[in-house]
TORSE-66862 format. One line per field, with one value per residue (C-alpha): x, y, z; chain. Coordinates in nm, 2 decimals, padded with zeros to 4 digits. Layout:
N
px X:...
py Y:...
pz Z:...
cadena A:...
This chain:
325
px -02.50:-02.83:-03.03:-02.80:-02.96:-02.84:-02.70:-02.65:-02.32:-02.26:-01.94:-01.95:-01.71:-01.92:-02.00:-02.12:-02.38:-02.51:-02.54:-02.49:-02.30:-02.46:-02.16:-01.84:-01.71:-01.51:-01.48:-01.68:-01.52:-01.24:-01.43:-01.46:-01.08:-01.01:-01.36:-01.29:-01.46:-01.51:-01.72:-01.86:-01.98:-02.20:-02.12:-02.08:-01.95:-01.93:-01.72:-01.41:-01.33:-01.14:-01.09:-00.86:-00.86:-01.04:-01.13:-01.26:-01.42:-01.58:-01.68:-01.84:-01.68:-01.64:-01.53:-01.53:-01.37:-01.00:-00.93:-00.72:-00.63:-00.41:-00.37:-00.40:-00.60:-00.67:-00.84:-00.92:-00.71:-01.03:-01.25:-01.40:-01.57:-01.49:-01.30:-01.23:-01.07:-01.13:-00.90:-00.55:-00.56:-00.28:-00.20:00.00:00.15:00.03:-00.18:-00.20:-00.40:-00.39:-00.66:-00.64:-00.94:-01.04:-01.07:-00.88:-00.86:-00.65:-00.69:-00.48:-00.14:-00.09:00.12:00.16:00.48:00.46:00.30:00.20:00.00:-00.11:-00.32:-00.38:-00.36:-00.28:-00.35:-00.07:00.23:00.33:00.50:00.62:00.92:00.93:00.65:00.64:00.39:00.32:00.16:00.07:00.05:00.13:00.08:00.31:00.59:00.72:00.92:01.08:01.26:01.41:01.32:01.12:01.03:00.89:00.76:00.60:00.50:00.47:00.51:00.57:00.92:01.12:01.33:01.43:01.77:01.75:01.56:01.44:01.35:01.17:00.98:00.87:00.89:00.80:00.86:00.64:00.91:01.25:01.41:01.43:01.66:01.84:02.14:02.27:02.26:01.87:01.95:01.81:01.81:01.90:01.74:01.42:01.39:01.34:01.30:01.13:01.05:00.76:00.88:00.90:00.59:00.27:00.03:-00.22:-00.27:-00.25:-00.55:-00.78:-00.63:-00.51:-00.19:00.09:00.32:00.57:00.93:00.71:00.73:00.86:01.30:01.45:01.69:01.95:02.04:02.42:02.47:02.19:02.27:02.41:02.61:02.57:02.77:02.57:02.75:02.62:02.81:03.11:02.85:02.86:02.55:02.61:02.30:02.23:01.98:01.82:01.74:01.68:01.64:01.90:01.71:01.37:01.54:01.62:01.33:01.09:01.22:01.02:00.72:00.65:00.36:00.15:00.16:-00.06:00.14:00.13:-00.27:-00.30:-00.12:-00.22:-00.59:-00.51:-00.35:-00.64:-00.91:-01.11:-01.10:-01.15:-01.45:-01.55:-01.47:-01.23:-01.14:-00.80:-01.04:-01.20:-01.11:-01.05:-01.47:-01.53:-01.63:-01.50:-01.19:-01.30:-01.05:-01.28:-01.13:-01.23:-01.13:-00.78:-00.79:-00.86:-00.61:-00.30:-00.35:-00.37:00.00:00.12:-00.02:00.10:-00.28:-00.13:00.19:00.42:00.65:01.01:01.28:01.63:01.65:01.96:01.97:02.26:02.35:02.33:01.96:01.86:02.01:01.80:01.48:01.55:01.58
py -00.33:-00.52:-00.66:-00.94:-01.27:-01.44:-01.75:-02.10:-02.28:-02.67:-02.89:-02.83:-02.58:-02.25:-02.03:-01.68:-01.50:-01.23:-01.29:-01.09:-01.31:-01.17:-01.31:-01.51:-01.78:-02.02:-02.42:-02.49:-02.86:-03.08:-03.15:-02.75:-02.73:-02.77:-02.60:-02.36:-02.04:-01.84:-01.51:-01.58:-01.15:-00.89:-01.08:-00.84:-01.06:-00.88:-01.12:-01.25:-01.57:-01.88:-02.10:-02.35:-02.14:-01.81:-01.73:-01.38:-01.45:-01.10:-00.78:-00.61:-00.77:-00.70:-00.81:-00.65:-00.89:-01.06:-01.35:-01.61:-01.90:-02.21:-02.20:-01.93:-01.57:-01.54:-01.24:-01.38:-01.22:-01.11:-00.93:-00.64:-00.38:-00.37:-00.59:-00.47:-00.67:-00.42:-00.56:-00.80:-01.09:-01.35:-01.72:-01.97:-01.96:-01.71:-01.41:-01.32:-01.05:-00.96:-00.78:-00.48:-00.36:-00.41:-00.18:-00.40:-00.26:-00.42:-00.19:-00.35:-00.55:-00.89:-01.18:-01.49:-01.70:-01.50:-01.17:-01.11:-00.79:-00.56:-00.25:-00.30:-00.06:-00.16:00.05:-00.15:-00.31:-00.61:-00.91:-01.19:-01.43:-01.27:-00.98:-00.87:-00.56:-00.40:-00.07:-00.07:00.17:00.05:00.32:00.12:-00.07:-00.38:-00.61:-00.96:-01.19:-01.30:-01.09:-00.81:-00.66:-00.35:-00.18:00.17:00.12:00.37:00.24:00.36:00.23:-00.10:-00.39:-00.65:-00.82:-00.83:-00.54:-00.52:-00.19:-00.12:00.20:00.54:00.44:00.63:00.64:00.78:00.82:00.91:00.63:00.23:-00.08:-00.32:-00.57:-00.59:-00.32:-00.20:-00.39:-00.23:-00.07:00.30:00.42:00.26:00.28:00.63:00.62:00.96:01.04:01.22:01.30:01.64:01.68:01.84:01.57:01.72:02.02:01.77:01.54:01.89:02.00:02.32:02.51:02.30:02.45:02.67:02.51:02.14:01.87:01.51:01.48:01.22:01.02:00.84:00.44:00.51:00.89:00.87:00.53:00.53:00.18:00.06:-00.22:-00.40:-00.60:-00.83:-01.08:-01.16:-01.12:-00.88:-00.75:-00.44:-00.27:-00.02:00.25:00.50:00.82:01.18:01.21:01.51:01.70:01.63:01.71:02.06:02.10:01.99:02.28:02.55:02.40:02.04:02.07:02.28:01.99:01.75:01.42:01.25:01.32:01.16:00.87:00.76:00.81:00.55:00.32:00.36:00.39:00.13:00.14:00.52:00.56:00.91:01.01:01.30:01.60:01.81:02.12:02.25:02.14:02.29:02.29:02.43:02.11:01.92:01.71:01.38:01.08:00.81:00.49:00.52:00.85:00.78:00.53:00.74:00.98:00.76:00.57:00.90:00.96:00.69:00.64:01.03:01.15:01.42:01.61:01.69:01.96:01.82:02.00:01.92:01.88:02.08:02.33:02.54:02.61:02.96:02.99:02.72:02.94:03.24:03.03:02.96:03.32
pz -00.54:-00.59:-00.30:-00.14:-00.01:00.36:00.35:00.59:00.52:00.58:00.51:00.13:-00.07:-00.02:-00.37:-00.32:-00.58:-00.47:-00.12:00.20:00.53:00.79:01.06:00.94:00.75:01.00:01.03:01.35:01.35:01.15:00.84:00.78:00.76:00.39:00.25:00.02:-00.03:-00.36:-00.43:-00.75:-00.78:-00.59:-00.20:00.12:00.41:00.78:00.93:00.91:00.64:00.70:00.40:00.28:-00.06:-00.09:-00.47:-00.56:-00.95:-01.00:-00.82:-00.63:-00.33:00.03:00.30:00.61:00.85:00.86:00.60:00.64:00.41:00.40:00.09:-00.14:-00.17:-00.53:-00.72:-01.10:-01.34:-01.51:-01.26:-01.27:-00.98:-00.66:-00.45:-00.10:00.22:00.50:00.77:00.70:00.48:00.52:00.34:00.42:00.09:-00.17:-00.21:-00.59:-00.79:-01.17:-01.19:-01.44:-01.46:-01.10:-00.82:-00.57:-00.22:00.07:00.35:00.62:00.60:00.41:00.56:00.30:00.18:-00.14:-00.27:-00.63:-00.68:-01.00:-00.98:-00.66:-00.34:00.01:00.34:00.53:00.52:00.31:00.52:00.28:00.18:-00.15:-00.32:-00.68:-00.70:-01.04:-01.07:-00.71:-00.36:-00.05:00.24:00.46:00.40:00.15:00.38:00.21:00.39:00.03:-00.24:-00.36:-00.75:-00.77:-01.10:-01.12:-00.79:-00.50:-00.13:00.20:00.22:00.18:00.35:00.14:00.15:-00.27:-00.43:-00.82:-00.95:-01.30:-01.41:-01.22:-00.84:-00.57:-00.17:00.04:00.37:00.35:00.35:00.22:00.30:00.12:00.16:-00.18:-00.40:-00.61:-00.96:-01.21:-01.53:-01.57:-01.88:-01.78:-01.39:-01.16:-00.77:-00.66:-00.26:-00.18:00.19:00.09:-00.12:-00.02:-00.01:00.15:-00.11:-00.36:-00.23:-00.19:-00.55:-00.38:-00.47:-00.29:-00.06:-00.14:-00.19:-00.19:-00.45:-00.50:-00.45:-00.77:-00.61:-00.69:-00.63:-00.64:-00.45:-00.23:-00.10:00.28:00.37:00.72:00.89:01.19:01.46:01.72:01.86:01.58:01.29:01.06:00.83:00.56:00.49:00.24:00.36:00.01:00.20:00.17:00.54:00.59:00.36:00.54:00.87:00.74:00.59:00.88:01.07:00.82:00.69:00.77:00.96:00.71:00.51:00.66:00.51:00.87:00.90:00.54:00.56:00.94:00.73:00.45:00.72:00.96:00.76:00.86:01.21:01.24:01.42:01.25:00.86:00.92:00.63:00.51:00.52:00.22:-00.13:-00.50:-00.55:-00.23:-00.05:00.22:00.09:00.33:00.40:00.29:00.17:-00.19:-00.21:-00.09:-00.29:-00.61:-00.50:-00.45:-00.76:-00.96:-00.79:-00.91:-01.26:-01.25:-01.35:-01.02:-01.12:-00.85:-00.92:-00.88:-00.62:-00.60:-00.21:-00.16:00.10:00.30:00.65:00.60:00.53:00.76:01.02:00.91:00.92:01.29:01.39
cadena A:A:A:A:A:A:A:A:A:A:A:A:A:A:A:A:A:A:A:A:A:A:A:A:A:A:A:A:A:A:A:A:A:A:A:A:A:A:A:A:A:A:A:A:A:A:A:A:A:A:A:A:A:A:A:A:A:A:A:A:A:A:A:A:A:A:A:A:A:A:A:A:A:A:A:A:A:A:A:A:A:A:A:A:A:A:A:A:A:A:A:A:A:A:A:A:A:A:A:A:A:A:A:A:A:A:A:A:A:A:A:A:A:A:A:A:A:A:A:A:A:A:A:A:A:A:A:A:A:A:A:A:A:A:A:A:A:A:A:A:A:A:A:A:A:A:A:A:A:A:A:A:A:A:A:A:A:A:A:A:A:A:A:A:A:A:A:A:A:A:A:A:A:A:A:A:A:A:A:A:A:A:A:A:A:A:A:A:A:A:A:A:A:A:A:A:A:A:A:A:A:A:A:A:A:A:A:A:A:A:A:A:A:A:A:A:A:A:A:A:A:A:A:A:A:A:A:A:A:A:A:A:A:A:A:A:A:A:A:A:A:A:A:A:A:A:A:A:A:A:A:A:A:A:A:A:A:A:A:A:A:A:A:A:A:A:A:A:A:A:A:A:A:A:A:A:A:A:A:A:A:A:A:A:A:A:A:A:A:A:A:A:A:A:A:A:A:A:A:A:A:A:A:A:A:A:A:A:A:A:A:A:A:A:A:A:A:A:A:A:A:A:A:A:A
């Protein structure tokens, strides 16, 4: 990034070009309310942004404070570089990216009325009315109070009363909700969990794990119903899981792993006050957990640049008994 230029503000709309915000962006009186902010290209701010809309034109952009808007976060369809929100965003109403050729990085959670997201990754969780993500990660979880899309996605888990699936999807933990049942299509839709596989091999480029590697499950046979009561009021849910066969399995090998230590990383990243490793990698060097390397990595899992071998899950009594002799 070129040499950045400080800035004052007044009551106008502020435009970045190339300029580095020293503090943060926040209305210091009424009038300052509805200004809205949009980085134009090559802006660092180190504090947190309050806008009545905040606009992202073009990279490289970061910003390494909280942003909040009353209206919208918006990431032009268009944009290329960099564009990085170190802590959580949130909107009143939307928060939308459709950037395809854009390294979009949203290391913290996002609350909004509505989440639209493409080629994007998010270190959090997702808190929103309704979220449609398209080739995306999300460390944490995707919880909708209404509705949520994914397609050829990968996230942590899911809660959503309706749930749309399309393409290869991916969870990270063993389990996802729903009230009514996934719809989707078959021929053209997989769900995999990657409870089981070793991501920590995986990020050094290492031989994984024996017995490791991504379980395909199934929306129909792997679906668990739940009924809920509280006072006279009945709610089914529908839980996706492969937690019996993680159960069984954590017994033997879980903890050579190191998934928990990868994904608290993603989630944490930020706020880590050291830059910690998984030991030494493929070349020999260090595999760090930096954000733009976790980045790279998860990105490269879903887009499956990374093959994970695929196991079926099953186990039996018998040889889980002779493991815990």
């Amino acid at each position: 990034m070129k040499e950045l230029k400080d800035i004052s503000f007044d009551r106008d709309n502020i435009i970045l070009n190339g300029h580095l915000v020293k503090g943060a962006i926040l209305p210091k009186n009424v009038g300052e309310l509805d200004r809205d902010v949009k980085i134009q290209q090559d802006t660092v701010i180190e504090g947190a942004v309050y806008g009545h809309r905040i606009e992202v034109e073009n990279g490289d952009a970061v910003i390494k404070g909280a942003a909040f808007a009353q209206q919208e976060i918006y990431i032009n369809s268009g944009a290329k570089g960099v564009v990085k929100f170190e802590k959580s965003i949130g909107a009143v109403d939307t928060v939308v990216s459709h950037a395809r050729e854009c390294k979009v990085m949203m290391l913290s959670d996002i609350n909004a009325r509505e989440v639209r997201l493409t080629n994007a990754f998010v270190g959090g969780s997702i808190f929103a009315d309704e979220i449609t993500l398209v080739n995306c990660v999300v460390v944490g979880g995707a919880f909708a109070n209404k509705a949520l899309e994914l397609k050829s996605c990968i996230v942590g888990t899911f809660n959503a009363p309706s749930v749309t699936m399309e393409g290869d999807n991916g969870l990270l933990l063993p389990s996802a909700f729903s009230l009514e049942p996934v719809k989707y299509n078959p021929a053209v839709t997989t769900l995999s969990n990657y409870a089981l596989a070793d991501l920590g091999a995986l990020y050094r480029g290492t031989e994984p794990t024996e017995n490791t590697g991504k379980i395909r499950m199934s929306l129909d046979s792997d679906e668990v119903k739940s009924t809920l009561t509280d006072e006279g009021r009945q709610v089914s849910v529908r839980n996706y899981t492969v937690i019996g066969k993680v159960l069984a399995t954590d017994l033997i090998h879980w903890d050579k792993m190191q998934n928990h230590f990868l994904l608290t990383a993603a989630s944490l990243n930020t706020q880590l006050l050291s830059t910690y490793d998984l030991g030494v990698d493929a070349t020999g060097k260090n595999a760090e957990l930096t954000p733009e390397r976790i980045y790279d990595f998860f990105m490269d899992l879903m887009l499956g640049k990374i093959q994970v071998n695929e196991i079926d899950g099953s186990f039996s009594i018998d040889s889980l008994s002779d493991n815990l002799k």
